[in-house]
N, C-alpha and C positions, 0 to 999 in steps of 0.2 A: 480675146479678152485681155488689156493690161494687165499687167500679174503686179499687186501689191507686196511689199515687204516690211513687217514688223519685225518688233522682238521677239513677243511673246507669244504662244499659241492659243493663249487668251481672250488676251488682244486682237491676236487675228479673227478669231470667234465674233466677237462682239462687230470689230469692224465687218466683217463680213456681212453679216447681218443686216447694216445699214445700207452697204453697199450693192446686196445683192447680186445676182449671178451672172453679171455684166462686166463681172471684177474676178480677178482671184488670185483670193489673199492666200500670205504662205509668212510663216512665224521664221526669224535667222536664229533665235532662241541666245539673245543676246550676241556678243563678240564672236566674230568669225576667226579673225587672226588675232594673233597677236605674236611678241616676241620671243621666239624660243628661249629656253631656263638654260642658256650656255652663255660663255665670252663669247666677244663677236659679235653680238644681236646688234650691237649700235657702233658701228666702226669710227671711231673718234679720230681717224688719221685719215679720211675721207669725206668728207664736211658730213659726217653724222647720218650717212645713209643707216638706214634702219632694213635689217632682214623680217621679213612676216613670215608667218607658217599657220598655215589653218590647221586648226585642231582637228583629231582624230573623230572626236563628235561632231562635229562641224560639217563632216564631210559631207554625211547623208544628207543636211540639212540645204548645202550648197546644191548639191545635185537636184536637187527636188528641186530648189528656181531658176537652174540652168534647163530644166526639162521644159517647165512651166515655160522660159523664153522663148525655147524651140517652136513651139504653137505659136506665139505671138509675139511682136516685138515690138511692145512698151512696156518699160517699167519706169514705176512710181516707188521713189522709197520713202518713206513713212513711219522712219524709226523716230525716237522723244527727242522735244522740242528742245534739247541743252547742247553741250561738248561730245557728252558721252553717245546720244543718238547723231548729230553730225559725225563723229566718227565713224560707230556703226554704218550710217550710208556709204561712207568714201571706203571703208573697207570692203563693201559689199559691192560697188564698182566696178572697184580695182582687182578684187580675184574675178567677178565674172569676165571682165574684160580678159584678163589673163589666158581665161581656158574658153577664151572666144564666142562665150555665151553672146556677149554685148558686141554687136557689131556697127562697124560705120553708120548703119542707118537704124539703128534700137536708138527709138524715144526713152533717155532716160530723164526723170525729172525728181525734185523730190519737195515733198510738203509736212509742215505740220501742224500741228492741233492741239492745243492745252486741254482739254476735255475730250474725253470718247462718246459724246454722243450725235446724234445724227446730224443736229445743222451746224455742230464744227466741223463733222469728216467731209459734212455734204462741201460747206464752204469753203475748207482746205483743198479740194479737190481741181477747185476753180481758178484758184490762185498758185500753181506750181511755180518752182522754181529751180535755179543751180545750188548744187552743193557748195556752201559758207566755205571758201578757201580759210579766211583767217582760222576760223571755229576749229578745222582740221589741222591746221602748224601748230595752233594753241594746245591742241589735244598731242599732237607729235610731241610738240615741248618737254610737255609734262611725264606723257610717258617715258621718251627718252630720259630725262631730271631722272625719276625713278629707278629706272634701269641700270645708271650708272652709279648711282649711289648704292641702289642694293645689290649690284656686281661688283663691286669694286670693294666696299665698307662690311660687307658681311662676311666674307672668306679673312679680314683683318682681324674681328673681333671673333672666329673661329680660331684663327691661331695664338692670340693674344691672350683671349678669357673663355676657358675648354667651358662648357656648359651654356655660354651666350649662341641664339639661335640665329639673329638675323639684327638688320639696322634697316630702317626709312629713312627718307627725306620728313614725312609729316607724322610718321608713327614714333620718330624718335624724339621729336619736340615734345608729343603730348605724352609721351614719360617722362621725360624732363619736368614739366608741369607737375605731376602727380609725386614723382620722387621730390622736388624741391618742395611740396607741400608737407608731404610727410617729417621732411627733416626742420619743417619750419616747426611742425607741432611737436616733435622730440628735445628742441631747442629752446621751448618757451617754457617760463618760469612765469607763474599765475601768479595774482596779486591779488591778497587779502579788501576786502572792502564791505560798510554793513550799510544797508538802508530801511527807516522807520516808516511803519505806517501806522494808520489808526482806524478805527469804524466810529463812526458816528450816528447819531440817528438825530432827528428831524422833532421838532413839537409834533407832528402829527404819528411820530412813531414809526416812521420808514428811514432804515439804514443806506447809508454808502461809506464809501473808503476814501481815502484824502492820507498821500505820502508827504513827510518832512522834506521841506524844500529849503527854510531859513533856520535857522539855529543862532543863537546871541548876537541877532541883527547881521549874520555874513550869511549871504547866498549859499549852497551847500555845494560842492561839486562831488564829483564820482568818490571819488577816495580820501573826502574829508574827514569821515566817521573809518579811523584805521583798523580797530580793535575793538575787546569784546567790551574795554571800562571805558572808551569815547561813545559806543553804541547803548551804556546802560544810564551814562550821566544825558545823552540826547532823550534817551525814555523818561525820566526823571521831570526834565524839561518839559517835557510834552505834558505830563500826568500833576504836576504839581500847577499849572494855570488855567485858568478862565477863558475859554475860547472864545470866539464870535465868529460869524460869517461876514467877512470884510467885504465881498466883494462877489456879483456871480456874474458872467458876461457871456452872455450866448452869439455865435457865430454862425451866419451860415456858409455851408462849404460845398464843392461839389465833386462829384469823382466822375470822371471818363474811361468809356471802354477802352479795350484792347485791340493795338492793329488784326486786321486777320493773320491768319499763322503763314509763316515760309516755312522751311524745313526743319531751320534750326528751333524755331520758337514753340512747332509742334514736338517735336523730340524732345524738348523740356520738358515740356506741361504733361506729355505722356509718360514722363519719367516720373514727374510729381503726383499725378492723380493715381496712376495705377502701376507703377515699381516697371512699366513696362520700357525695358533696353531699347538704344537706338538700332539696334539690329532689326527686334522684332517690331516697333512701331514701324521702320519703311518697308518689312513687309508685307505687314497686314495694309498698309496706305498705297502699295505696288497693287494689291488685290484688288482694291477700290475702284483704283485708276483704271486699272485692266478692265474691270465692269461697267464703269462709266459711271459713277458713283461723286467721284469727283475729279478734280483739276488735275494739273500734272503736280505731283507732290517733290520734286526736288525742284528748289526754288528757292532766290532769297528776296525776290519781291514781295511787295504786299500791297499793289496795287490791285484795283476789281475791274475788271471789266464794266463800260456804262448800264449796258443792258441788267450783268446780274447786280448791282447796287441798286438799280430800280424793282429785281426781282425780291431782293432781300427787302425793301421798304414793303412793296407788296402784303410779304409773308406777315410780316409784323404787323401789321394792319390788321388781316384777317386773324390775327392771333392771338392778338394783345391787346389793340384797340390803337385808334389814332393819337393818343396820347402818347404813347411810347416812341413815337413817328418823330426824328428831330424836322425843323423846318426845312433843310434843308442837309443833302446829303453827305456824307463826313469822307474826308479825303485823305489819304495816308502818305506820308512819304516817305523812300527807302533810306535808314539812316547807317546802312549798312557801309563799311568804309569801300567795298569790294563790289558792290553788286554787281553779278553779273549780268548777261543778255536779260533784257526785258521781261521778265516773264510775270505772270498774272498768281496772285498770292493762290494759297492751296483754299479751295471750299466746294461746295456741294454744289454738283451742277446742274442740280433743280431745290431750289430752297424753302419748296414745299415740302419736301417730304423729310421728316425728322426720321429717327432708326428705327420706332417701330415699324413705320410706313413702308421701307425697306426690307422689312422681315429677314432680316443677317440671320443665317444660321452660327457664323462665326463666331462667339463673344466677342474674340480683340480685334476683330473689324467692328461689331458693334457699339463698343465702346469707344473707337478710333473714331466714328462717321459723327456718333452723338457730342462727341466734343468737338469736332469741325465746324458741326452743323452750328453747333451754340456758339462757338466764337463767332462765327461769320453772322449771323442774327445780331448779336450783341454789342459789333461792331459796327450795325449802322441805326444803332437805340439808342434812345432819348440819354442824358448822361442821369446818375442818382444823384438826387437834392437831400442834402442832409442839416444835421444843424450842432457845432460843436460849442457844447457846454463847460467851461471854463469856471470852479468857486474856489474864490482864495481864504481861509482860513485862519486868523491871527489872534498874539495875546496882546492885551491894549498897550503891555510896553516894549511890544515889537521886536520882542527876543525870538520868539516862536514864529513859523509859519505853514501851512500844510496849504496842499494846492489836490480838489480834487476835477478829474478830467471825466467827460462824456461824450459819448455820439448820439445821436436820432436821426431814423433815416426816415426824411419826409417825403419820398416820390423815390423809390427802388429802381426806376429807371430801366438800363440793362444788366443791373444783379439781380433782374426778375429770371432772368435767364441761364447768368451766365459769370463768374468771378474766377479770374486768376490766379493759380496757386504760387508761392513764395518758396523758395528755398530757405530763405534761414528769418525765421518768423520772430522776430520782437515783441514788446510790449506795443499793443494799440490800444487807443484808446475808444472799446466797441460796446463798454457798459454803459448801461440808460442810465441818469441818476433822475431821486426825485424829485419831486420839486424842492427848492430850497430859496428861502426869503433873502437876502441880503441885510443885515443886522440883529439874525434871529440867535440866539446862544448852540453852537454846536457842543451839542453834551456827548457825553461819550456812551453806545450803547451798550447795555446790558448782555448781552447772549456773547459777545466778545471776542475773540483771535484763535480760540484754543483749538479748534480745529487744524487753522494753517497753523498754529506753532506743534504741534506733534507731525504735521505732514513736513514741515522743514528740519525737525529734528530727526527725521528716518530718510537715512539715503536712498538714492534715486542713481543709479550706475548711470542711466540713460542721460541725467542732465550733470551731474557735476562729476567730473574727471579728475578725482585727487582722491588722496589714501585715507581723510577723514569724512567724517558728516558733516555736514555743517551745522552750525547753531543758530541759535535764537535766545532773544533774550523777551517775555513776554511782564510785562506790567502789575502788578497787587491787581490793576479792575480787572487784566483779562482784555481790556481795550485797544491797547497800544503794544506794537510788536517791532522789534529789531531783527533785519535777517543778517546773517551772516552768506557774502557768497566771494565767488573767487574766479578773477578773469579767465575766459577760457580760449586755449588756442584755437587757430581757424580750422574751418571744419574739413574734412578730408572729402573728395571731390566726388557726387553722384555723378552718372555721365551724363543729367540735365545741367549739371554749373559746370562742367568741363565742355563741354558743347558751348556754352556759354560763353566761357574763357576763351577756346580757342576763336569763337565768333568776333570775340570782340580785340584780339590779337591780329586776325586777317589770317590766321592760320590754316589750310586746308577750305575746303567749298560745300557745299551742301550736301552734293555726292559721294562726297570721301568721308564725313565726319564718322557712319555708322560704321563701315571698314576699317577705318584706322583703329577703333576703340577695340571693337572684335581683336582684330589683329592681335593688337597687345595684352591681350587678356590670352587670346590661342597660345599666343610664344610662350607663355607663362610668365610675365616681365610683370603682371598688375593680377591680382585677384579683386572678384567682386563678394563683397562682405555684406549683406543686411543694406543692400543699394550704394554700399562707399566701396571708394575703388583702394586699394591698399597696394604698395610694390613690393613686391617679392627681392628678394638679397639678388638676384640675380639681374632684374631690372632696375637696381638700384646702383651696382657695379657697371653696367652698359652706360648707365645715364652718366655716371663720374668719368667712367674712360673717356665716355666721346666728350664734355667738359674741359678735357684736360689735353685731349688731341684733336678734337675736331670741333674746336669751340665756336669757330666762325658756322659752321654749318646748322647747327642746332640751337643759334641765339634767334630771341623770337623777331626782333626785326628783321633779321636776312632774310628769315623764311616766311615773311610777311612780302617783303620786298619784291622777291621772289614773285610771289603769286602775284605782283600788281603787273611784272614784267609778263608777266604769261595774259594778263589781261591785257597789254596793251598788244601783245599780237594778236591774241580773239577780237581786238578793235581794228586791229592793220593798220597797227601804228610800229608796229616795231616789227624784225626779221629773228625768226624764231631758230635760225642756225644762229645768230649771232650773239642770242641768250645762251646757248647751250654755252657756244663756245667760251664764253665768258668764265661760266662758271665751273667748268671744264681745265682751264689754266690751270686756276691754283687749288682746286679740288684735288689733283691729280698727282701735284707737287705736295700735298698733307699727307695723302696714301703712300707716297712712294719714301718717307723720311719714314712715318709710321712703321710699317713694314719692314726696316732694319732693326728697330728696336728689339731688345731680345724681353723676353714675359718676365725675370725676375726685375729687369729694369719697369713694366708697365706697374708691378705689382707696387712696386717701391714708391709710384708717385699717386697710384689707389689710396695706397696706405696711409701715406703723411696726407691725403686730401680727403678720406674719411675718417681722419685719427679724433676727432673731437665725438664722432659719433660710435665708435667700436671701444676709445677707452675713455670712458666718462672718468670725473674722479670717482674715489670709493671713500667710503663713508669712515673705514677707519687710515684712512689718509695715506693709505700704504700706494707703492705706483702702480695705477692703472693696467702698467704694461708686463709687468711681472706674472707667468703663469700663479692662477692660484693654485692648482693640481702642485707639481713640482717643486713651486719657489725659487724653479733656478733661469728657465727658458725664460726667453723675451716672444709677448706674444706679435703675431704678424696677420696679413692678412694673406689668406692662400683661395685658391680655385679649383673648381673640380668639375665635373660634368655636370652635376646639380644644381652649382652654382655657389656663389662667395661661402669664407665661413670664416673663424680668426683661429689658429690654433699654435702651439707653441711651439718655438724657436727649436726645443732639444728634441726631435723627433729624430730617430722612434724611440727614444729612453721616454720621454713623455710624451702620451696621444689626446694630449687635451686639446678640445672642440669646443666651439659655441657659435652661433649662427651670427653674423654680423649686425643684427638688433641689439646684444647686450647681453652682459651677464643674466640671470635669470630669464632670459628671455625662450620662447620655444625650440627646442632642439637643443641647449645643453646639456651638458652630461650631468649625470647624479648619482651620486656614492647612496644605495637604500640600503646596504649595511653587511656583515658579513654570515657565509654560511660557511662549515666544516672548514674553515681557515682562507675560504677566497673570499675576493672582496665583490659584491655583486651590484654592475653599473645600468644605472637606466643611461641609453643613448639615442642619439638619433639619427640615423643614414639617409643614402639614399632612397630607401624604400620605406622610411617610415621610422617611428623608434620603436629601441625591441632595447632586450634586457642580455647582459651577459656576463659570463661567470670567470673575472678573473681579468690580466690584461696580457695585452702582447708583449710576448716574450722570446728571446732567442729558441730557448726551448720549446715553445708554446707560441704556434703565430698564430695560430686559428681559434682561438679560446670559444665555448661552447656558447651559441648566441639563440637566442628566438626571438623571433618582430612579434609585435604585440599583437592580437590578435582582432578582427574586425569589434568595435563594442567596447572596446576595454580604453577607458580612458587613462592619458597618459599620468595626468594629475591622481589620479587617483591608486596609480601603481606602489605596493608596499613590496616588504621584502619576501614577505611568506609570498603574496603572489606571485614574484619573480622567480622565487624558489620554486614553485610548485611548473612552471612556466617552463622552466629551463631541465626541468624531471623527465619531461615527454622526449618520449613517446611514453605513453602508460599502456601495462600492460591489463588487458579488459578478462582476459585467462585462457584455459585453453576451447576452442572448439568442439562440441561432440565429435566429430569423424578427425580429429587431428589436428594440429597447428596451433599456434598462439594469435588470436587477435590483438589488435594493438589498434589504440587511438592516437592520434596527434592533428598538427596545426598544418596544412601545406600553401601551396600558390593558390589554390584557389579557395581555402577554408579549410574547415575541419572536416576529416575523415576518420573512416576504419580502415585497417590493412587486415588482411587475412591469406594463407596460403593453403591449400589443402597438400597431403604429401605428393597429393598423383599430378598436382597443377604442373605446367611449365612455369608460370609468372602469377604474381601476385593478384588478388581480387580488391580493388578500392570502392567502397561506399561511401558516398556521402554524406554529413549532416549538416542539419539545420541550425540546430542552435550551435553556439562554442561552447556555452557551460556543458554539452553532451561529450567532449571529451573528457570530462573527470567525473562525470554522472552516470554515462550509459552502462545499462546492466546488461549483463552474457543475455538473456531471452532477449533483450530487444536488439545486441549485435548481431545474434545470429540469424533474426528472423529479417536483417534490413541486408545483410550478406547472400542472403537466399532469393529476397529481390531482385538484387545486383547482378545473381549470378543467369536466376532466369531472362533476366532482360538486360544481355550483357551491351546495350550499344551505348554509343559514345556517354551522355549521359545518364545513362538508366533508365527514364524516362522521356518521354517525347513532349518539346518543346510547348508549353503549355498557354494557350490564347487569353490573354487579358481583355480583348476586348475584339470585337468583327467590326470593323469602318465600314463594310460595304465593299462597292465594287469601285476601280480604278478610273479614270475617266478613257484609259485604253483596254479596258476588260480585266478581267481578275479578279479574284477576290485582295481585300488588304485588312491588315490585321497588325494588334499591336499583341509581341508576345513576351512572355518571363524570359531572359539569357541568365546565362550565369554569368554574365557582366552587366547586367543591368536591360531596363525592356527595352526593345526597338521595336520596328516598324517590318512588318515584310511582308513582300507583294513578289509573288512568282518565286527566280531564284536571287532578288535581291534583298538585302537587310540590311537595313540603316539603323544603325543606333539612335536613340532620343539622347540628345543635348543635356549639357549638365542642368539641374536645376529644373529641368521639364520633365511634368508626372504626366505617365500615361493617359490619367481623364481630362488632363488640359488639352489633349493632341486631336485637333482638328482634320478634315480629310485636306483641308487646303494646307496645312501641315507634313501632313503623312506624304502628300505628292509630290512636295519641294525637296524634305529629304529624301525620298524614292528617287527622283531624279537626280538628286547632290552625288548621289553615293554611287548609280548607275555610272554618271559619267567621269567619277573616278575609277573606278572598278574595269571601265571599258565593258561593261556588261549590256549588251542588247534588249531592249522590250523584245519580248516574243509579239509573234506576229498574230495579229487577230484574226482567228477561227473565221472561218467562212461559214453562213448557214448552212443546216446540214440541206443536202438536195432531199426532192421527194424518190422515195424508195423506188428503181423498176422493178419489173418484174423479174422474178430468180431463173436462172439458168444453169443448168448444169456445169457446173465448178471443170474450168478443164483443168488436167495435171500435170503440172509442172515437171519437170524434170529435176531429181534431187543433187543438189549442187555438191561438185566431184571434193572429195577429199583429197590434199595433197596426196602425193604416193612415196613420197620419204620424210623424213625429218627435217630435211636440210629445204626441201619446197614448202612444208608448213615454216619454217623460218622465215624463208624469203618472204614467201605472203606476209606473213605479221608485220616484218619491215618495211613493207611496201604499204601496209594499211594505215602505221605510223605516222609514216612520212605523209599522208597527204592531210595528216591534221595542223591545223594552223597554230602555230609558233604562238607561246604566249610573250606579251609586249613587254621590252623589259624595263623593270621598276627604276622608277627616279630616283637618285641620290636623296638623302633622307636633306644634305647640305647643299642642294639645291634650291637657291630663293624662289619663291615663287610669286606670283603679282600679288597676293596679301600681302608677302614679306616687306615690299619695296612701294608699298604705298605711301 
């Protein structure tokens, strides 16, 4: 039997199936090799030979298709249809060949198939072929690029800036992006501006709206009404004339669907409909694929296949009805600056069947397939016929003008189906108006504004971004209304408009986009906020350093350029050593100058390149740069494991801090006032802020500190609490049989201490709430002490199941339980933690088994082997007797034994450098 090789064991599942037991399939579970996390991996004084090393997971997984070879000799490799599955083959080639699996005369072939269902695998199977030389130097390229950039550039910004984790080739662009954006909206000064509306109503009694567009015969533009007495004299204007309806002109318009989705376009739309990250959409769209559900999802095409564009006209047919059918069928072309190899846009590979029809246990696959399914339908549907209504508004002496706007949608087309969501949504114009005559008197109606003028006169944090409300100024009838509003900076980047961005820069490819983002969010360089991506001080410092020393390498054309050179070697148009080398010269000459620098010299030119952002002016005109604590230091900008912060020049006579966002900003220090003559400071460390009593002193280096406690908001810290705060431990009194209990805050929460006289070591309880260390009464210490003491194990009680998933798809039970760091996932003797931001009842079993598997193959922890049924029972036999095994006969033989039982246990594997980059690093 040919032995087939996929990815995934999924995949091979599925395939399997189609293929039958004529075939046999075997999953490589992704990358076999790769480059070891050492110098050396890519010898750049050697034209760029590359060392491989198979992974320790990997191993088992090779030997299984080396065995499978042994019986027969074909193989088919059948890994995805991109770089990243051409890779996959030629590495899986190249170690079988190595360890002589593949011999002179093994058929090796390889195919592939944008869809996993039967008459792609059938007809992939017909058509084999050689391994894509170029696709694999393209893929070399790239990894090498990576390699040398994140060996070479990450151990610089370790030495340079203490707390920076790592640098990319593509990860360090799209911080750059997100850092420049931030500093653009820190930067921007909003600009005051009002505009008028009015409500009208109709001789027949039916109301619309119509905004001031002319004012004393001049067209009006954005910022011609400055203020609050230009916006009351435009009111005035309005309310003191005779209106008419000059003019009404109806238009017909028409809107068109949306190409079908490629990677990038889905990752948006899944960003905008359901908050869901590009991490988690190409997982749950991996699932699909694996199932055969749909196309191959990484992709920046958006062509169809002939066949499914007549399948889709089909569906809509029996669906919709022939009306929705355009004449003929609609053709897309890729306007992508980069596309790569050909590939067929993502959709459903039978587009009959919508999600119910599918019955997904999963939600975010169900929600994932249901919006494929509806673009793909939508985009070969009728377009919508609408009709836009335009009435102009005026006073006979043509000082006034009001202009009111309308839609109607006369044939819904394919918004029966299916409409597009927007990132940053404007005024449209989507309201019906009534009918309205053309020289009829527009009166002004009755019932009037006062609703929108109290909802504009109460602030809205979410829309307008400034320290006041805005106003309004509303009219004697109650008719006519002026708003007050105020420019607002651009908006901070969801990772559907950064997917976007980088899309339309040529930055990074379909398959990197969801990696790179992770990445940077993992390093801690970017937080995700309420779906905006925000940078962290320390991703903010990475992004200025490399600006200022490795500016060629992180500007967006090079590393656009870049990627067009990597595609002309995927075309075998260019020699992919002669990329490297290229970029390799003077790459190597920027590290080797860098690298003399000494860190107060890096700091010095951080500093003067973030100075407009660290010292704004100050309001009472004093300099910026002068400690305010002190009055005497000049402040700086300094680094620490954490990452940036600014603090004053006279240290340590003065220890003033603030995080490099700004004064007031999170993580300054605050003077909440004084107790028994010391001065008692809110601060903020590395672990968080805590409160402390007094300062550093020659006398006093360690002044008396507590971190705030889980719950207790920093805003909300006073003195008495910090006082009561920095009291603890409190004593709760004494024990019946002896001792003093005592409460306080520790590493892992609030506890009780307790000692009896006869202990060796202290008894710790824990508590639930924090308010229980200034609340708890002696009965309720003592009786949660007696707990502790009956069930002294690690935690006192045993780890408690939140929920039972069922059984494993390798046997087991799997389960999500309580930790006291938060729930995870555990199946046998593995635990995987759940991910920030993911609640136990979101956690799906196709969830539970990718982290199962994530954490196994870091862990190096094995699945146990699956139990054999039990046999049926023989018949019993009298038990014969063993001989009772000899006990040593000295001391020194039970020694040896011991040592000898020792030694034959297997070495545990030793731990990676925590400053070793790893392939997310260097993406």
């Amino acid at each position: 039997m040919p032995v087939v090789v996929v990815e995934s064991p999924a995949k091979a599942k599925t395939i399997n199936k189609y293929l039958g037991s004529d075939y046999t399939v075997l999953a490589s579970y992704g990358h076999v090799r790769d480059l070891p996390p050492k110098d050396g991996s890519v010898d750049t004084e050697n034209g760029f030979e590359m060392i491989w090393e198979i992974g320790n997971d990997s191993k088992k997984h090779m030997k299984a298709i080396a065995d499978a070879l042994a019986k027969d000799n074909a193989l088919i490799l059948a890994t995805d249809p991109d770089r990243e599955g051409e890779a996959i083959s030629w590495h899986l080639q190249e170690a079988l060949t190595k360890r002589r699996s593949i011999k002179k005369d093994t058929a090796v072939s390889r195919v592939t198939f944008n869809a996993i269902t039967k008459a792609a695998v059938t007809e992939a199977m017909k058509n084999p072929r050689d391994i894509d030389a170029p696709l694999v130097e393209a893929y070399l390229a790239r990894r090498a690029l990576d390699y040398l950039v994140g060996f070479n550039l990450s151990p610089v910004l370790w030495r340079k800036l203490p707390g920076a984790r790592s640098a990319g080739r593509v990860q360090s662009v799209c911080l750059r992006l997100i850092v420049e954006r931030e500093m653009e909206i820190e930067a921007f000064n909003n600009r005051e501006y009002w505009s008028v509306k009015a409500l009208f109503s109709t001789p027949r009694g039916q109301e619309y709206e119509a905004r001031l567009t002319v004012l004393a015969g001049k067209k009006l533009d954005r910022y011609d009404l400055a203020n609050r007495t230009q916006a009351e004299i435009a009111v005035q204007a309005v309310t003191s004339r005779d209106l008419t309806v000059q003019s009404v002109e109806a238009k017909p318009a028409s809107r068109n669907p949306s190409a079908p989705f490629m990677t990038s376009t889905l990752q948006q739309e899944a960003s905008r409909k359901f908050g869901m990250g590009a991490k988690m959409c190409m997982g749950s769209a991996q699932r699909l694929y694996e199932a055969g559900h749909i196309t191959y999802m990484r992709t920046d095409g958006i062509d169809m296949a002939p066949e499914a564009v007549q399948e889709a006209r089909g569906a809509i047919k029996d669906r919709y009805g022939a009306e929705y059918v355009p004449p003929s069928p609609r053709i897309y072309k890729n306007k992508a600056k980069n596309a790569q190899e050909a590939h067929e846009c993502i959709r459903p590979t039978d587009m009959t069947k919508d999600a119910a029809a599918l019955k997904l246990s999963d939600a975010d696959q169900r929600k994932l397939y249901d919006l494929i399914w509806k673009r793909t339908l939508a985009c070969q549907m009728e377009s919508a016929r609408l009709e836009r209504t335009t009435v102009d508004i005026g006073s006979r002496d043509g000082q006034v003008e009001l202009r009111a706007t309308g839609q109607v949608v006369l044939f819904d087309g394919f918004l029966k189906v299916y409409e597009e969501g927007r990132d940053d949504v404007g005024d449209e114009d989507e309201n019906r108006l009534p009918q309205i005559s053309q020289g009829e008197p527009a009166a002004f109606a009755k019932s009037g504004l006062k609703e929108q003028f109290a909802k504009a006169t109460t602030k809205d944090d979410d829309v307008v971004e400034q320290d006041k409300s805005p106003s309004a100024v509303l009219s004697t009838n109650n008719a006519v209304l002026a708003l007050q509003s105020f420019t607002q900076p651009p908006p901070r980047y969801t990772e559907a408009t950064l997917v976007k961005k980088m899309e339309e820069l040529g930055i990074g490819r379909p398959s990197t986009y969801a990696s790179v983002i992770t990445t940077i969010q993992d390093r801690e360089y970017v937080r995700k906020d309420k779906n905006r991506l925000f940078p962290e001080d320390k991703g903010r410092i990475v992004t200025i350093f490399l600006l200022n020393f490795f500016k060629r390498y992180i500007e967006y054309d090079f590393t656009a350029a870049l990627e067009d050179d990597l595609d002309h070697v995927s075309a075998g148009e260019a020699n992919y050593k002669d990329v490297l080398a290229n970029f390799w010269k003077d790459f190597s000459v920027a590290i080797s100058e860098t690298s003399e620098l000494r860190i107060t010299e890096v700091l010095d030119v951080l500093d003067a390149a973030l100075a407009p952002q660290l010292y704004p002016p100050r309001e009472d005109g004093t300099d910026p740069r002068v400690c305010p604590k002190c009055g005497l230091g000049q402040l700086h900008l300094k680094t620490s494991r954490s990452g940036g912060f600014v603090g004053c020049g006279n240290y340590p006579e003065c220890t003033y801090t603030r995080p490099i966002a700004g004064e007031g900003a999170d993580g300054e220090e605050k003077l909440l006032g004084e107790d028994a003559g010391d001065e008692i400071w809110l601060k903020s460390g590395r672990f968080g802020p805590y409160v402390q009593r007094g300062e550093v002193t020659p006398e006093i280096k360690k002044p008396k500190r507590s971190s705030l406690p889980r719950g207790w908001n920093k805003e909300e810290m006073t003195l008495e609490k910090a006082v009561t705060l920095l009291s603890l431990p409190r004593s709760v009194g004494m024990h019946p049989e002896g001792g003093e209990i005592r409460s306080n805050f520790g590493r892992f929460g609030p506890y009780l201490q307790h000692q009896l006289p006869d202990d060796a070591k202290p008894v710790y309880a824990n508590l639930k709430d924090p308010a229980d260390v200034f609340d708890i009464g002696m009965n309720r210490a003592v009786e949660l002490l007696a707990e502790k003491r009956a069930n002294p194990g690690r935690r006192g009680t045993a780890a408690k199941a939140l929920r039972e998933m069922g059984d494993h798809p390798d046997g087991g039970a799997v389960s999500i339980m309580e930790g006291r760091y938060g729930a995870y996932v555990k199946w046998e003797k593995v635990n995987a933690t759940l991910p920030k931001d993911t609640q136990p009842e979101d956690v799906t079993m196709e969830v539970a088994v990718a982290l199962i598997a994530e954490k196994a193959s870091k862990s190096g922890k094995k699945a146990p082997a699956k139990k054999a049924p039990a046999k049926k029972a023989a018949a019993k036999k009298p038990a014969a007797k063993k001989p009772a095994a000899k006990k040593p006969a000295t001391k020194a033989a039970a020694t040896k034994a011991a040592a000898t039982k020792t030694a034959t246990k297997k070495p545990e594997a030793p731990k990676a450098s925590d400053k070793t980059p790893s392939a997310d690093d260097i993406g």
